[in-house]
C-alpha positions as CSV (number, residue, x, y, z in Angstrom):
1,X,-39.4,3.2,14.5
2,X,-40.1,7.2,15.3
3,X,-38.1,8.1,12.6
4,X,-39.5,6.0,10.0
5,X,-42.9,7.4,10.8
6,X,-41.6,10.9,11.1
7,X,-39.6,10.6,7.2
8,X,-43.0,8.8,6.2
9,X,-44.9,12.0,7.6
10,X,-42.5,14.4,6.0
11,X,-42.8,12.4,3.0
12,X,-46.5,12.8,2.6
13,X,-46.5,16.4,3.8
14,X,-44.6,17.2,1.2
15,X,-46.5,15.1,-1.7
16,X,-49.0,16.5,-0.7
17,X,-47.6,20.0,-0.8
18,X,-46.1,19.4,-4.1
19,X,-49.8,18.6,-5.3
20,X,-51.4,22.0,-3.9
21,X,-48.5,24.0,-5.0
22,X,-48.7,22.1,-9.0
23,X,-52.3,22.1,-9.6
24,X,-54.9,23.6,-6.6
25,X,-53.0,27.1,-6.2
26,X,-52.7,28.0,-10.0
27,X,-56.2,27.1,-10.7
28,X,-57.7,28.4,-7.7
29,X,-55.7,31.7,-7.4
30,X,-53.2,32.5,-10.8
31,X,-55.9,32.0,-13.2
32,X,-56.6,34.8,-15.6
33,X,-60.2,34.6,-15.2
34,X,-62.4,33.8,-12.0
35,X,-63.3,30.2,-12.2
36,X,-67.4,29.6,-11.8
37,X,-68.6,28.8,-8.7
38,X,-69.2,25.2,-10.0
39,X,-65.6,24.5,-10.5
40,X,-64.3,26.7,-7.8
41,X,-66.2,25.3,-4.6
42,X,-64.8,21.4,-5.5
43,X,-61.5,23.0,-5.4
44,X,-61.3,24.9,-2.3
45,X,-62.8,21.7,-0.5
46,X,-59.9,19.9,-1.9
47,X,-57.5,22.6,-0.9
48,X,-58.3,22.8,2.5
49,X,-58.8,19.0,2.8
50,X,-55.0,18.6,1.7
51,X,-54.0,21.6,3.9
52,X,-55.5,19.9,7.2
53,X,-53.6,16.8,5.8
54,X,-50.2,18.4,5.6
55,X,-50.5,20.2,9.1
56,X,-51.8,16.7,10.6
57,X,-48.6,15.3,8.5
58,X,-46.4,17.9,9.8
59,X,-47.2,17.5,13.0
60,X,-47.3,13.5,13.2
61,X,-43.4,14.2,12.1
62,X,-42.6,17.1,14.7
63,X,-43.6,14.6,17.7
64,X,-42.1,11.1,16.1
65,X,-38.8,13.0,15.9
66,X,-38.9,14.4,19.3
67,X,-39.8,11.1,20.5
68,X,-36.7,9.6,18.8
69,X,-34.7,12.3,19.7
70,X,-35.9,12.1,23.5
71,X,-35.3,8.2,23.3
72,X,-31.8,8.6,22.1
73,X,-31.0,11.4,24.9
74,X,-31.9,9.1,28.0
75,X,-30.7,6.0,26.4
76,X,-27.4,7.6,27.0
């Protein structure tokens, strides 16, 4: 069961991921012209909510696979 939560936590780290690194970052930080603070401030909310996701993600995963990992060590 730990490491089907910890691929399904790695899995949605790295949607999300994909989604900051396809859409967020090139508006919010390659764009040719500063955005207005009107379209910038939804944005970075959006941005950080999805960055607090994908550490929370990451770290769900680090601690389902040491949990596996520790369960198949003492089963031994």
């Amino acid at each position: 069961m730990s490491l089907i939560v910890g691929a399904a936590s790695s899995a949605a780290g790295a949607a999300a991921t994909a989604y900051v690194l396809r859409y967020l970052n090139p508006r919010l930080f390659f764009s040719p012209h500063p955005l207005p603070e009107d379209q910038r401030s939804p944005l970075l909310a959006r941005w950080y909510r999805l960055h607090s996701l994908r550490l929370a993600a990451s770290a769900v995963a680090l601690a389902a696979f040491h949990h596996a990992r520790t369960e198949a060590l003492s089963s031994r």
